[in-house]
Structure formats: C-alpha cells, structure tokens
N, CA, C and O atoms as a Tinker XYZ file with bonds, in Angstrom:
   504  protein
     1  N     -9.118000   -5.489000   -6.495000    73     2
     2  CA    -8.592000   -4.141000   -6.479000    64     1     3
     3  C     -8.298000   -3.691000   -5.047000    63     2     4     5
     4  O     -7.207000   -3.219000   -4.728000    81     3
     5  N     -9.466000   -3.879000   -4.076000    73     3     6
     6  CA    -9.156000   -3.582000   -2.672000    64     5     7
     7  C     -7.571000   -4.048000   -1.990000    63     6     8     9
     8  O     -6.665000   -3.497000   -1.365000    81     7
     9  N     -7.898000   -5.480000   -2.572000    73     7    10
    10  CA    -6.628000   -6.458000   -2.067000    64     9    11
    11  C     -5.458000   -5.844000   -1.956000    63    10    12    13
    12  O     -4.811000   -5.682000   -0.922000    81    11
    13  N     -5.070000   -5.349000   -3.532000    73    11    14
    14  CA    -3.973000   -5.039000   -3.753000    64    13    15
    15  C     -3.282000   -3.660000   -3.045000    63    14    16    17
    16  O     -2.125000   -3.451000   -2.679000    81    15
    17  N     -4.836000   -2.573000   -3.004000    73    15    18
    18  CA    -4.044000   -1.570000   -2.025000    64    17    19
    19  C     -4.330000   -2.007000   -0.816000    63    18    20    21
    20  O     -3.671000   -1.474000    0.078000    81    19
    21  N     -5.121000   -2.831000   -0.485000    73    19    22
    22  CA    -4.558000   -3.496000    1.265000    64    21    23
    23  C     -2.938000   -3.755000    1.325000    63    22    24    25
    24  O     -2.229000   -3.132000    2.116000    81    23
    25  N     -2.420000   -4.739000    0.409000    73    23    26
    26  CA    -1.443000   -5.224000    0.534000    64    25    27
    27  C     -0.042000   -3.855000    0.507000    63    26    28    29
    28  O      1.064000   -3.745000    1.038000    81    27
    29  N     -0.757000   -3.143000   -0.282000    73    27    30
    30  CA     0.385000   -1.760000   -0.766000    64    29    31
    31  C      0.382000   -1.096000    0.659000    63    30    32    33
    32  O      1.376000   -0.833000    1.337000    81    31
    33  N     -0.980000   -0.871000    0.985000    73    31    34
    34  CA    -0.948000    0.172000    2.315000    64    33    35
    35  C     -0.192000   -0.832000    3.271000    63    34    36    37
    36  O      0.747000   -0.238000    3.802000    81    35
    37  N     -0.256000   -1.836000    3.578000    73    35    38
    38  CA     0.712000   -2.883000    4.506000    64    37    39
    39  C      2.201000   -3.175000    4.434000    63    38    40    41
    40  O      2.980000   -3.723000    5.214000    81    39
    41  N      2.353000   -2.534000    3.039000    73    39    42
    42  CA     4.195000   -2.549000    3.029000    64    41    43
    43  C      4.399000   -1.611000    2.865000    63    42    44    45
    44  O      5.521000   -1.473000    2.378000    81    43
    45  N      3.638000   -0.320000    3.081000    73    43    46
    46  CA     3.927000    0.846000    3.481000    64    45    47
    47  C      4.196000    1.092000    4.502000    63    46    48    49
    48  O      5.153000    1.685000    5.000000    81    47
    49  N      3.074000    0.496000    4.998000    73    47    50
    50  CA     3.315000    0.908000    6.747000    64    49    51
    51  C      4.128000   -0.220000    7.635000    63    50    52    53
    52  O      4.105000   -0.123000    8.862000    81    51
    53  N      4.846000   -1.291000    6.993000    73    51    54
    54  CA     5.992000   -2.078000    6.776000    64    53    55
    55  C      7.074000   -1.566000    7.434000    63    54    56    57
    56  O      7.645000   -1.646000    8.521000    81    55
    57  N      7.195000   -0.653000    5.695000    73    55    58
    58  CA     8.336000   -0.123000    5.761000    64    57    59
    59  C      8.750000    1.301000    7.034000    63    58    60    61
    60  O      9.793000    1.563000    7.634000    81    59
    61  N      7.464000    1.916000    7.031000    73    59    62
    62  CA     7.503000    2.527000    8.082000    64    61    63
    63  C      8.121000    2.340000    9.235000    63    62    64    65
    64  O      9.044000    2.971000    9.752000    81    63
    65  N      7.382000    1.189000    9.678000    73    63    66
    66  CA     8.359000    0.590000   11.058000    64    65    67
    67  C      9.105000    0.171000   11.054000    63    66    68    69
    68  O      9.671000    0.140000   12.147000    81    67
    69  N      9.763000   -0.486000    9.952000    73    67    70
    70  CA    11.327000   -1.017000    9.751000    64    69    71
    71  C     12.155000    1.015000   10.000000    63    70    72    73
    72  O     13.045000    1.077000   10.848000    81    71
    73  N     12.017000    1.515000    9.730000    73    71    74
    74  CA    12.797000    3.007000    9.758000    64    73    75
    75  C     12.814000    3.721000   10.872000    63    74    76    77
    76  O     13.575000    4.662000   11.100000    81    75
    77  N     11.584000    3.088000   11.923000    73    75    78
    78  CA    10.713000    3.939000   12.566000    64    77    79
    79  C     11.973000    3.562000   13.626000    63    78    80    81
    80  O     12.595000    4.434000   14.233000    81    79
    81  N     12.309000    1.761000   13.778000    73    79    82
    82  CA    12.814000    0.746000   14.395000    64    81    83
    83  C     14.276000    1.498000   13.997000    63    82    84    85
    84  O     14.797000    2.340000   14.728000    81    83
    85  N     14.708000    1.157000   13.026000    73    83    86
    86  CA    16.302000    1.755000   12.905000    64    85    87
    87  C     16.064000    2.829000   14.028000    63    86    88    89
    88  O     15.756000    2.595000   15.197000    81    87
    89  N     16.312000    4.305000   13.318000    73    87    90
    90  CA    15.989000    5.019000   14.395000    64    89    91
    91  C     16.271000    5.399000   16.079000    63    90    92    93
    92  O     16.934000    6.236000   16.691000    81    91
    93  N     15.382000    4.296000   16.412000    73    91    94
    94  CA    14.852000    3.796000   18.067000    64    93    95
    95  C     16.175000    3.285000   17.675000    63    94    96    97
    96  O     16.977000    4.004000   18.271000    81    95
    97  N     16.760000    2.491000   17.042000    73    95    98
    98  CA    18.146000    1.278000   17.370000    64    97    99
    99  C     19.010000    2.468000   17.746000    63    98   100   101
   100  O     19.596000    2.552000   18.825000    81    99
   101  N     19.055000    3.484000   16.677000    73    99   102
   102  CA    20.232000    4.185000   16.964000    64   101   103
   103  C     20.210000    4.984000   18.311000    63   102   104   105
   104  O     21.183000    4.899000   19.061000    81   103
   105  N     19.149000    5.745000   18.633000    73   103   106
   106  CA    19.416000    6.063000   19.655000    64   105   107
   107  C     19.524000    5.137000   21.033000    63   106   108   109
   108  O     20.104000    5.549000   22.038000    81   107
   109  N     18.981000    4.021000   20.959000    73   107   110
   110  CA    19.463000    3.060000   22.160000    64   109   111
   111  C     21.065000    2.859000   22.161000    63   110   112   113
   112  O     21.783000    2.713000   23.150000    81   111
   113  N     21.428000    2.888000   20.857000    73   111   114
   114  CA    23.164000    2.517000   20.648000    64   113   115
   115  C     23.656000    3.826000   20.927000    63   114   116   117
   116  O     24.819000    3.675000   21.299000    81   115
   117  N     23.226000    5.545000   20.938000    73   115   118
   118  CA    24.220000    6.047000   21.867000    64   117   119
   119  C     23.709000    6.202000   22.796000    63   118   120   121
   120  O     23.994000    7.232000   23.407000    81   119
   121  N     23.087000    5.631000   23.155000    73   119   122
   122  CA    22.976000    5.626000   24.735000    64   121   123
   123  C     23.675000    4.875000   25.443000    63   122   124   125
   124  O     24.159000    5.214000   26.523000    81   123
   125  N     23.846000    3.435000   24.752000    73   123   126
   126  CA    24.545000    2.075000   26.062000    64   125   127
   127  C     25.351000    1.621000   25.054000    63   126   128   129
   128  O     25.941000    0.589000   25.373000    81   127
   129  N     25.640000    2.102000   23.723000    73   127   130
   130  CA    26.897000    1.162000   22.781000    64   129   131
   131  C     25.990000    0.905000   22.052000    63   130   132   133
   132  O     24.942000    1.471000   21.741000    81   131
   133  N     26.836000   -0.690000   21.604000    73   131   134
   134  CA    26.216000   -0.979000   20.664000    64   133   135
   135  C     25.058000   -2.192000   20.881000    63   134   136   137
   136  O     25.464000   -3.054000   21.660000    81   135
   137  N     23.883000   -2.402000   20.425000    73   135   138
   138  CA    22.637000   -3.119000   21.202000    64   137   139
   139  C     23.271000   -4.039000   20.974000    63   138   140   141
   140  O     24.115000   -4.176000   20.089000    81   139
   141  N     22.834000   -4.958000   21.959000    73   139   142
   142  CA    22.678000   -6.727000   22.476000    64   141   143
   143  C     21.442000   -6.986000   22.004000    63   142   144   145
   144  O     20.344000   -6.464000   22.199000    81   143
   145  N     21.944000   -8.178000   21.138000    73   143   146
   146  CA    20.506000   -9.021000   20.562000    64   145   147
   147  C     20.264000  -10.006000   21.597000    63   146   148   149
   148  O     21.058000  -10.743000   22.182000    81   147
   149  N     18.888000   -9.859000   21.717000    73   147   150
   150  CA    18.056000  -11.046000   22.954000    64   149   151
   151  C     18.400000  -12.670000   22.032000    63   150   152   153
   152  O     18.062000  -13.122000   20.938000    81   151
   153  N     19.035000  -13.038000   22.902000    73   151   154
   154  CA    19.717000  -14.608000   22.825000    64   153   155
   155  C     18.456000  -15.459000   21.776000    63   154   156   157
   156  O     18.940000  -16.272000   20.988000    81   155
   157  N     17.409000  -15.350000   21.757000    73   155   158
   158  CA    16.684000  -16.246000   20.789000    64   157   159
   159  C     16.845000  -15.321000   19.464000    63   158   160   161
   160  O     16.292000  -15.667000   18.420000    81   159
   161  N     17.418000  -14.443000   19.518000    73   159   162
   162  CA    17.658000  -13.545000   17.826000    64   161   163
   163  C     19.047000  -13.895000   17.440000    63   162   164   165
   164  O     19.398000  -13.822000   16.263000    81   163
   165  N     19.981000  -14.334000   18.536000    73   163   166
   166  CA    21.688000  -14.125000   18.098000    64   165   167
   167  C     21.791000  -15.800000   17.211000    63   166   168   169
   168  O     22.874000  -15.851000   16.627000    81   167
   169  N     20.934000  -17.132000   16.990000    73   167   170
   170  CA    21.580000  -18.129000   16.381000    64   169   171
   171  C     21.300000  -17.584000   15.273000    63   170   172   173
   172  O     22.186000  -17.278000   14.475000    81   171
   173  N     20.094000  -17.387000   15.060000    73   171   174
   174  CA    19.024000  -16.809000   13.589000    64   173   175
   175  C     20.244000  -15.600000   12.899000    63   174   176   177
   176  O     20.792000  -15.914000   11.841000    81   175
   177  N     20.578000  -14.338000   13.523000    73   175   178
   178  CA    21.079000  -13.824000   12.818000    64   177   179
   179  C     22.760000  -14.217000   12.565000    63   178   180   181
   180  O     23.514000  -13.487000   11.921000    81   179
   181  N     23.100000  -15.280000   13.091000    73   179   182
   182  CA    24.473000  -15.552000   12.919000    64   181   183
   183  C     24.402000  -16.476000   11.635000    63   182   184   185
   184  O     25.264000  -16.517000   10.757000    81   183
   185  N     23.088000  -17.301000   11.679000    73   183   186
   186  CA    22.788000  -18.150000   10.411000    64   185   187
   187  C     22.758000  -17.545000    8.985000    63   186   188   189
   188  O     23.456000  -17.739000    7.991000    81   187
   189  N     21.853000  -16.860000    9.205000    73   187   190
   190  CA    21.921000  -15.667000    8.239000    64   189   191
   191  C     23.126000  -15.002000    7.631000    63   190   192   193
   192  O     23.632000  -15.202000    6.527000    81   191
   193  N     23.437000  -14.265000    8.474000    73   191   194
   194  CA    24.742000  -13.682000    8.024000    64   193   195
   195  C     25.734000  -14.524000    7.523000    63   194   196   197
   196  O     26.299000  -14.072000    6.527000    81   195
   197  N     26.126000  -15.647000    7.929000    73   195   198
   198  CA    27.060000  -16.595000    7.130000    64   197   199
   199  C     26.436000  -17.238000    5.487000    63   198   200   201
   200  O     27.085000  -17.578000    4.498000    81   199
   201  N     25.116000  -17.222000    5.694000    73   199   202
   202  CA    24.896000  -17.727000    4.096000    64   201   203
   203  C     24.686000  -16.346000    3.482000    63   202   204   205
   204  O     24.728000  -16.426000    2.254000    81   203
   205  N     24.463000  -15.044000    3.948000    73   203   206
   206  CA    24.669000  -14.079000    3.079000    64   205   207
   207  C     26.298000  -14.212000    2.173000    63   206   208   209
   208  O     26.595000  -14.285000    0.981000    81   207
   209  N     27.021000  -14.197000    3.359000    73   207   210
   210  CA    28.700000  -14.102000    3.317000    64   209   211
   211  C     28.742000  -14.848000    2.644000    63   210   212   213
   212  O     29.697000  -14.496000    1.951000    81   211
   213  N     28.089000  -16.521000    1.908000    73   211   214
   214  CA    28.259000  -16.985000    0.871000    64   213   215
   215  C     27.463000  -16.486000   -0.389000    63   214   216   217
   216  O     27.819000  -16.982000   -1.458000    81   215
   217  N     26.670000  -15.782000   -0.410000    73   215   218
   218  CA    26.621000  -15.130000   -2.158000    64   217   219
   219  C     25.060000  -15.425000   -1.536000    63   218   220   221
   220  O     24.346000  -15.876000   -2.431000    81   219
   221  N     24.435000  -15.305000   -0.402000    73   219   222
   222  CA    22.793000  -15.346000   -0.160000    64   221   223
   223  C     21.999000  -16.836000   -0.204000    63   222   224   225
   224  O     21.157000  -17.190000    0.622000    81   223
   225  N     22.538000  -17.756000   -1.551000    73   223   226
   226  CA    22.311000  -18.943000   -1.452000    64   225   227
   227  C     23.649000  -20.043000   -1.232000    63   226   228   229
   228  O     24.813000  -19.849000   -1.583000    81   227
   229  N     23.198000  -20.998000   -0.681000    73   227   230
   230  CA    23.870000  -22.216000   -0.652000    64   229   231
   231  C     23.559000  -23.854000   -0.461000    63   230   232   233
   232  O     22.533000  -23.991000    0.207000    81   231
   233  N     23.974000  -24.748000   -0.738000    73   231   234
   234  CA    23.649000  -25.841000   -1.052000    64   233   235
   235  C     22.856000  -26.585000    0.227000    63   234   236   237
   236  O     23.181000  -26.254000    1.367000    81   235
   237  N     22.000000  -27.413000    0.058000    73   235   238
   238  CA    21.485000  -28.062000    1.377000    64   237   239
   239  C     22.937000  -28.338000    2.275000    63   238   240   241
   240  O     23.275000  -27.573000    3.179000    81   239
   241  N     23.461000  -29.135000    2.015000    73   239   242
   242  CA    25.374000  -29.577000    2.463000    64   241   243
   243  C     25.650000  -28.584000    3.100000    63   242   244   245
   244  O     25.806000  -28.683000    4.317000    81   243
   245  N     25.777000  -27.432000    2.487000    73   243   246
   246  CA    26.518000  -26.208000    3.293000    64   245   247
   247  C     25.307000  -25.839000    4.183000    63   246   248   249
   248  O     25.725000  -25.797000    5.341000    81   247
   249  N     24.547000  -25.676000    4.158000    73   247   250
   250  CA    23.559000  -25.187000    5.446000    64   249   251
   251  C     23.872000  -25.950000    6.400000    63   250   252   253
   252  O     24.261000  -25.601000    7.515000    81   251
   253  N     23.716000  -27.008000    6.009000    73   251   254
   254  CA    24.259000  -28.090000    7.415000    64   253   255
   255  C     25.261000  -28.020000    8.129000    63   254   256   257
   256  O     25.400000  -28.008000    9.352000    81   255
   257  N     26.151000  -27.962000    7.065000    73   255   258
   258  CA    27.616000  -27.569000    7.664000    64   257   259
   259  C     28.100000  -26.387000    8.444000    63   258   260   261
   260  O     29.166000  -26.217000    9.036000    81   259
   261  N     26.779000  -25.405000    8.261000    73   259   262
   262  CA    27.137000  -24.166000    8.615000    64   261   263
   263  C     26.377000  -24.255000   10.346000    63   262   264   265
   264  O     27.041000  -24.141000   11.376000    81   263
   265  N     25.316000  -24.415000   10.308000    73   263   266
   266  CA    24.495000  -24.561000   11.430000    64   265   267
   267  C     25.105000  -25.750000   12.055000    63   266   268   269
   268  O     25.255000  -25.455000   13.241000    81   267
   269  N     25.536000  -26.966000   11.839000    73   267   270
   270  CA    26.001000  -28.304000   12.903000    64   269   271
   271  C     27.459000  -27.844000   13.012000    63   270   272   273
   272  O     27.923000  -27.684000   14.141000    81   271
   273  N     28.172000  -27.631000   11.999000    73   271   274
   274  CA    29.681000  -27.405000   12.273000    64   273   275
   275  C     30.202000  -26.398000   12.792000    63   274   276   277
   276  O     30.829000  -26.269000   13.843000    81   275
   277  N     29.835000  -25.483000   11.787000    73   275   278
   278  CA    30.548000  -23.841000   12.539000    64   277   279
   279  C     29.771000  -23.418000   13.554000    63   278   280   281
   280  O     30.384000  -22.667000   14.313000    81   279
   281  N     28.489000  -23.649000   13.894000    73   279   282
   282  CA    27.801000  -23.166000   14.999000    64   281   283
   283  C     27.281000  -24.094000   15.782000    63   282   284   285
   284  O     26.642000  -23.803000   16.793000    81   283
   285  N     27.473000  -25.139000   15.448000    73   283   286
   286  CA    27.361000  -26.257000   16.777000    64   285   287
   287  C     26.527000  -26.818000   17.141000    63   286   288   289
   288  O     26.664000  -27.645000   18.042000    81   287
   289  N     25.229000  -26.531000   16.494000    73   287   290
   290  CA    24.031000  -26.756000   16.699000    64   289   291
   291  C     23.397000  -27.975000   16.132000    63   290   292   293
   292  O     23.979000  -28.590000   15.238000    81   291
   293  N     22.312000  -28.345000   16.561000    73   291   294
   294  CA    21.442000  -29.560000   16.145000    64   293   295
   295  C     20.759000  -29.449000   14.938000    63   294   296   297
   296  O     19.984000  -28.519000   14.717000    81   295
   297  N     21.023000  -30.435000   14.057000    73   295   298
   298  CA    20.114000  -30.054000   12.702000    64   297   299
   299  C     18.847000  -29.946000   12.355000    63   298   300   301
   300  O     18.274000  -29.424000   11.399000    81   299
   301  N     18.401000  -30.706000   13.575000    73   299   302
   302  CA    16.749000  -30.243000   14.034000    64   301   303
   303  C     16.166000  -29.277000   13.907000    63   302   304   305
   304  O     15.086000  -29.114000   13.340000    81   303
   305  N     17.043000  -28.283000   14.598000    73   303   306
   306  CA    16.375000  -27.118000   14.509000    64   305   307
   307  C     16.278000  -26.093000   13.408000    63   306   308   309
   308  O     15.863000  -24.946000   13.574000    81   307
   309  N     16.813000  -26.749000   11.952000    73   307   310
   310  CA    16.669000  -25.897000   10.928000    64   309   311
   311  C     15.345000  -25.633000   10.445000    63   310   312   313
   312  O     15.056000  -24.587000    9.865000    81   311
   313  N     14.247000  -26.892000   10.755000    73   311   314
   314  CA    13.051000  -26.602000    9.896000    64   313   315
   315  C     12.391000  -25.682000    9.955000    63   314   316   317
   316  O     11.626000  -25.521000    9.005000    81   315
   317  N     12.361000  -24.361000   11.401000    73   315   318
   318  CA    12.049000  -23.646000   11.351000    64   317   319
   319  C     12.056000  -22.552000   10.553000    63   318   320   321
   320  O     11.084000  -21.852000   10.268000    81   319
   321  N     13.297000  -22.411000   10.161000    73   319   322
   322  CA    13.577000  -21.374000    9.123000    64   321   323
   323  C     12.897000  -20.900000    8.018000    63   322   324   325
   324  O     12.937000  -19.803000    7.462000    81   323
   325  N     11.950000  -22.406000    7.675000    73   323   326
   326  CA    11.507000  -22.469000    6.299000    64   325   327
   327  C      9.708000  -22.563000    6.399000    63   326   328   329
   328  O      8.786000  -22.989000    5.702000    81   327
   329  N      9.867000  -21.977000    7.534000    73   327   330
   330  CA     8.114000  -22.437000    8.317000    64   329   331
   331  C      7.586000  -21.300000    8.259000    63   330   332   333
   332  O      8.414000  -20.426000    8.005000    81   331
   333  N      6.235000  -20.830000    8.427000    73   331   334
   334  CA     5.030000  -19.692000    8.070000    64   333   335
   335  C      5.587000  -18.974000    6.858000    63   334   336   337
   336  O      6.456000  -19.083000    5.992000    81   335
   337  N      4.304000  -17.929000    7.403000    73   335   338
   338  CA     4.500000  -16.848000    6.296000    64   337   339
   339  C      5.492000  -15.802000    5.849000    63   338   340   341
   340  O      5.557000  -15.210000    4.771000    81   339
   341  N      6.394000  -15.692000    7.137000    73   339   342
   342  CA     7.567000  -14.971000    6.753000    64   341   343
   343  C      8.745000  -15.716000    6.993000    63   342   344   345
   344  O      9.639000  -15.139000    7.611000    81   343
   345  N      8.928000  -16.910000    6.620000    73   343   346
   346  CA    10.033000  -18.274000    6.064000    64   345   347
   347  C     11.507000  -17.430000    5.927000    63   346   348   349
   348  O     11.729000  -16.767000    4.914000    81   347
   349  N     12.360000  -17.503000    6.890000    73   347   350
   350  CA    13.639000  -16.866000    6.399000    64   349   351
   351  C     13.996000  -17.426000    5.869000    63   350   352   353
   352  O     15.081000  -16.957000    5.527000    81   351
   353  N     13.703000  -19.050000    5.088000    73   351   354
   354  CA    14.912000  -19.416000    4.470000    64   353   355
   355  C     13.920000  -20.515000    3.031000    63   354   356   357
   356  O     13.095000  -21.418000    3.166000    81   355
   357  N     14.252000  -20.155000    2.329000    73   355   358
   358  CA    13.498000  -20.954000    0.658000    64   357   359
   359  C     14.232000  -21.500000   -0.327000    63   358   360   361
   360  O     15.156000  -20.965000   -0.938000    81   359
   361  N     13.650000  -22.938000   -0.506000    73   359   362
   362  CA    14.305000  -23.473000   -1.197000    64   361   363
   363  C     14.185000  -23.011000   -2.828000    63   362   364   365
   364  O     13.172000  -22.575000   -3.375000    81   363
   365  N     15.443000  -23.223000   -3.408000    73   363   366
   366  CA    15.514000  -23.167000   -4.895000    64   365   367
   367  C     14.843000  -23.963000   -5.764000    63   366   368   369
   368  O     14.494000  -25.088000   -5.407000    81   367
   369  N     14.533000  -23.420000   -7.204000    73   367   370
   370  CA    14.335000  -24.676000   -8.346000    64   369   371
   371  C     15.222000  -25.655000   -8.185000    63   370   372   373
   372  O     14.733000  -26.775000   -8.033000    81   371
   373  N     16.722000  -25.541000   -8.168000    73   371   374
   374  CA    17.731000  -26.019000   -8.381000    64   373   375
   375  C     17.836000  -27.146000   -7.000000    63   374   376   377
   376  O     18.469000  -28.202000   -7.027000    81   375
   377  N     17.169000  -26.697000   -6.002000    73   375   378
   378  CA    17.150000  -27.337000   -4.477000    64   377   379
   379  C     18.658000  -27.001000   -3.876000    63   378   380   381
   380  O     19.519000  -27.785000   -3.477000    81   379
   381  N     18.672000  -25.460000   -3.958000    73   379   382
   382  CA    19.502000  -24.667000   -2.730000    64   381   383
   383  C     18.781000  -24.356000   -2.079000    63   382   384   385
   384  O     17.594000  -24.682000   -2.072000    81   383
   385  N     19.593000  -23.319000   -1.053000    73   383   386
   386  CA    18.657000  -22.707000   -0.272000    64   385   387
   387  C     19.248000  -21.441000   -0.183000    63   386   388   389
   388  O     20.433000  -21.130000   -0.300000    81   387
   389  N     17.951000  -20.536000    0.110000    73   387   390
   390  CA    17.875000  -18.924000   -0.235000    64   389   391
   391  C     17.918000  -17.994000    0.632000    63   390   392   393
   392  O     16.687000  -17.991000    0.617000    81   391
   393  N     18.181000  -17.139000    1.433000    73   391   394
   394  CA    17.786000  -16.622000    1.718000    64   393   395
   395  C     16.790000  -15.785000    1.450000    63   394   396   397
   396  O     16.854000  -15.420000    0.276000    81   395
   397  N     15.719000  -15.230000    2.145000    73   395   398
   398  CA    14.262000  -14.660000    2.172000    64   397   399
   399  C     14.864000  -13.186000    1.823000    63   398   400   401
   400  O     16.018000  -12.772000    1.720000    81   399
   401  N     13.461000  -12.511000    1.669000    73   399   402
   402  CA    13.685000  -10.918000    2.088000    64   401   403
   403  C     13.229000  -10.561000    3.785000    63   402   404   405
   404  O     13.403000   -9.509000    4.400000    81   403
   405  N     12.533000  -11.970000    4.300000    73   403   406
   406  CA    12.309000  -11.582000    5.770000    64   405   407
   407  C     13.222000  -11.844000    6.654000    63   406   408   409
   408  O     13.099000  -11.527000    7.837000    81   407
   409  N     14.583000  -12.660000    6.009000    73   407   410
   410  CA    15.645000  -12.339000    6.862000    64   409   411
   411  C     16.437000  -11.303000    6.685000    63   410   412   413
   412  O     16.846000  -10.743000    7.702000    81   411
   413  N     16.668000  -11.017000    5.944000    73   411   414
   414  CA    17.145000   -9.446000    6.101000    64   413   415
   415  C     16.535000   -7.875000    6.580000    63   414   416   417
   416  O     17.160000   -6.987000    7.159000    81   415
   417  N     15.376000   -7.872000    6.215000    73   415   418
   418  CA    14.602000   -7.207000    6.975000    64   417   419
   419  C     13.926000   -7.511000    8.793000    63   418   420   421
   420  O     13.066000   -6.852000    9.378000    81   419
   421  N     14.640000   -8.631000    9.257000    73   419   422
   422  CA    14.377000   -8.745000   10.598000    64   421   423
   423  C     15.591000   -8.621000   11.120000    63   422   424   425
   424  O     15.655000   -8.514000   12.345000    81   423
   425  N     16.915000   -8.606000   10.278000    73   423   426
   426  CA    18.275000   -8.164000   10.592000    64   425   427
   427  C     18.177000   -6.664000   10.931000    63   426   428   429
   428  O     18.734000   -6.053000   11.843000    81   427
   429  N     17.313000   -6.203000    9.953000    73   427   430
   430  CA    17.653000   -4.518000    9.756000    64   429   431
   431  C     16.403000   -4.155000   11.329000    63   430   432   433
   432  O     16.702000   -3.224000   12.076000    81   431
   433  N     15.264000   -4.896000   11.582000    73   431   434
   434  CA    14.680000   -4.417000   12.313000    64   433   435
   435  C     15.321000   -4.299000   13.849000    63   434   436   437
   436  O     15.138000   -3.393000   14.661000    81   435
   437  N     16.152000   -5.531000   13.990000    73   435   438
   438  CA    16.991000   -6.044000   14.959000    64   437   439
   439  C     17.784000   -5.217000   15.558000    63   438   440   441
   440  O     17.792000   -4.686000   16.668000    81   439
   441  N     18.650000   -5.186000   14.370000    73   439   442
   442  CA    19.848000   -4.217000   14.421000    64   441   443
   443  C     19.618000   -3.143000   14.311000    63   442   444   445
   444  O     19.770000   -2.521000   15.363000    81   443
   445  N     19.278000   -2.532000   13.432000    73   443   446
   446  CA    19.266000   -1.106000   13.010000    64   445   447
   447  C     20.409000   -1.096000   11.890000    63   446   448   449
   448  O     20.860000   -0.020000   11.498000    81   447
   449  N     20.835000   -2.225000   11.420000    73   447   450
   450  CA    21.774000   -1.928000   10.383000    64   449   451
   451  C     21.238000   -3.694000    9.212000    63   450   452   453
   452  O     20.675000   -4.767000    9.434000    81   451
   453  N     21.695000   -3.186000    8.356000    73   451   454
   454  CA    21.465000   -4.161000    7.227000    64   453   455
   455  C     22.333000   -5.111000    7.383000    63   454   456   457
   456  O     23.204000   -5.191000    8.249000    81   455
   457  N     22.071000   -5.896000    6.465000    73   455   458
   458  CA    22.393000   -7.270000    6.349000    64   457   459
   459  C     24.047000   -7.555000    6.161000    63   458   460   461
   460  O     24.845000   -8.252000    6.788000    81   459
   461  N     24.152000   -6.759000    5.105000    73   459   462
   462  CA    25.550000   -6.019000    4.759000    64   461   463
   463  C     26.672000   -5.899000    5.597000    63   462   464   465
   464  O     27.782000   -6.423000    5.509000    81   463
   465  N     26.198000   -5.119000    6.430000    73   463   466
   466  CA    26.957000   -4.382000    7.786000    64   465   467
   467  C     27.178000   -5.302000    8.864000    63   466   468   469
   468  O     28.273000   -5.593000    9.344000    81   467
   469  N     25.821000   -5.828000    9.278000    73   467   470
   470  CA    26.274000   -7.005000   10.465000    64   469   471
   471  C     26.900000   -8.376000   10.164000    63   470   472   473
   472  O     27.473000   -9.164000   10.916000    81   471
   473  N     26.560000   -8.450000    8.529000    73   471   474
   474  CA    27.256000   -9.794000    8.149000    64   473   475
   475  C     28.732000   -9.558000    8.421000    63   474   476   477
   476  O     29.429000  -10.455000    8.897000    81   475
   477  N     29.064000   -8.730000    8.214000    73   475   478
   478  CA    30.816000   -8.432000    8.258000    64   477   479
   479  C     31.590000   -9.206000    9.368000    63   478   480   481
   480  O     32.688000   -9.730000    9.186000    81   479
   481  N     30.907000   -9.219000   10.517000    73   479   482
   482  CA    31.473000  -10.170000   11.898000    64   481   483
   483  C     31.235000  -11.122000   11.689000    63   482   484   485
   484  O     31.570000  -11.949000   12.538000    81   483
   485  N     30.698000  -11.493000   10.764000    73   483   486
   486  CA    31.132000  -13.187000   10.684000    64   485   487
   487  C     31.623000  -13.880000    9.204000    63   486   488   489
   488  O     31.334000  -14.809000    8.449000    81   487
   489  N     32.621000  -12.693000    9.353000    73   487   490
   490  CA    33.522000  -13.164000    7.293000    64   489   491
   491  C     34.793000  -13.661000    7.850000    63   490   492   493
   492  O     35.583000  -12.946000    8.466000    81   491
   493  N     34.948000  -14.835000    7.625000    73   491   494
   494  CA    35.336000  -15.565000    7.380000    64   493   495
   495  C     37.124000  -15.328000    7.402000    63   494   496   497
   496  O     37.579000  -15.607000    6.292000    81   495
   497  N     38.074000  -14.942000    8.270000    73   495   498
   498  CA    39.122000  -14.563000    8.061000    64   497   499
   499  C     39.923000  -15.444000    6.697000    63   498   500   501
   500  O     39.514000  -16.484000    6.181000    81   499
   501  N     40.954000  -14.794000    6.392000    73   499   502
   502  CA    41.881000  -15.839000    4.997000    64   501   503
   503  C     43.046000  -15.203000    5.308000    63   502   504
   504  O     44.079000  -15.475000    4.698000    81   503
C-alpha cells in the first residue's frame, strides 16, 4: 500500500518538474530565442524524433538505417538507448522497436515543447 502512494507521490512530483522545466524553457527562449540543446542531448533527440515521424515504432532495419545512414553514426552506440531504468527505446513482442514514455518526456523536459512540435524539424520533406 505504502509502495504504491510512494510511487503516485513520485509521478506527481514528476510531473511537477516536467511543467516546472517547460516554464523555465520558456522564459530562457524569450530571453536569447530559441534554446540550444547541450550537444550530448542533440543525437538522442534527433533519434527520437525521426522514429516518432515514423508512427513511434519501427523495425530493428530502420533504426539502423536511421542512426548509421541518415545520421551518420556508429551502430555501437545504440545499446544505450535500451539501458537502465528509464530505457528510451523498447523492444516489441513482434521485435520492433518503441519508443518509451521517457523519451518523450526528456524531449518535453529539454525543450519545453513536446515531442510533436520538435519532431516537425526533422519530417522528412516529399
């Protein structure tokens, strides 16, 4: 019983600072524009945002393709994604891959804007 309102009072006060954080974003953004993400946040949220822009999940293949091809990077460095307790990235029954709810909520803490909004810079012209 304790547990559970531990856990309740902890995504309360969660959510708190996710709002608390927007907020603080916005007023840093009229102050100097629009914020600059610190260079170890800009691969993570560019990763992100492109498998949102595909429908949230996508195939092992396309992760790869997305992180080695379109972004240039070493495939090494994906395992992180899927590591501790707040794992941005989970595999499917099916063996896709998912996006978390802790990547979007470290988008929104980041940014000050959702997942939604910042994904947009990286759709895909046609």
């Amino acid at each position: 019983m304790k547990e559970k309102m531990y856990k309740n009072k902890i995504e309360e006060v969660r959510n708190l600072l996710l709002q608390a954080t927007k907020i603080l974003n916005s007023l840093i953004e009229e102050e100097v524009g629009e914020s600059e993400l610190e260079d170890w946040m800009k691969d993570r949220v560019e990763l992100w945002c492109r498998i949102y822009n595909e429908g949230s999940v996508v195939t092992r293949e396309r992760l790869h393709e997305i992180w080695v091809k379109v972004m240039g990077k070493d495939a090494r460095g994906l395992g992180g994604f899927f590591a501790g307790k707040n794992a941005s990235l989970a595999w499917t029954p099916d063996n896709k891959v998912a996006l978390t709810k802790s990547a979007s909520d470290s988008i929104e803490a980041w940014t000050g804007k959702t997942i939604a909004e910042y994904a947009k810079r990286f759709k895909e012209k046609k």
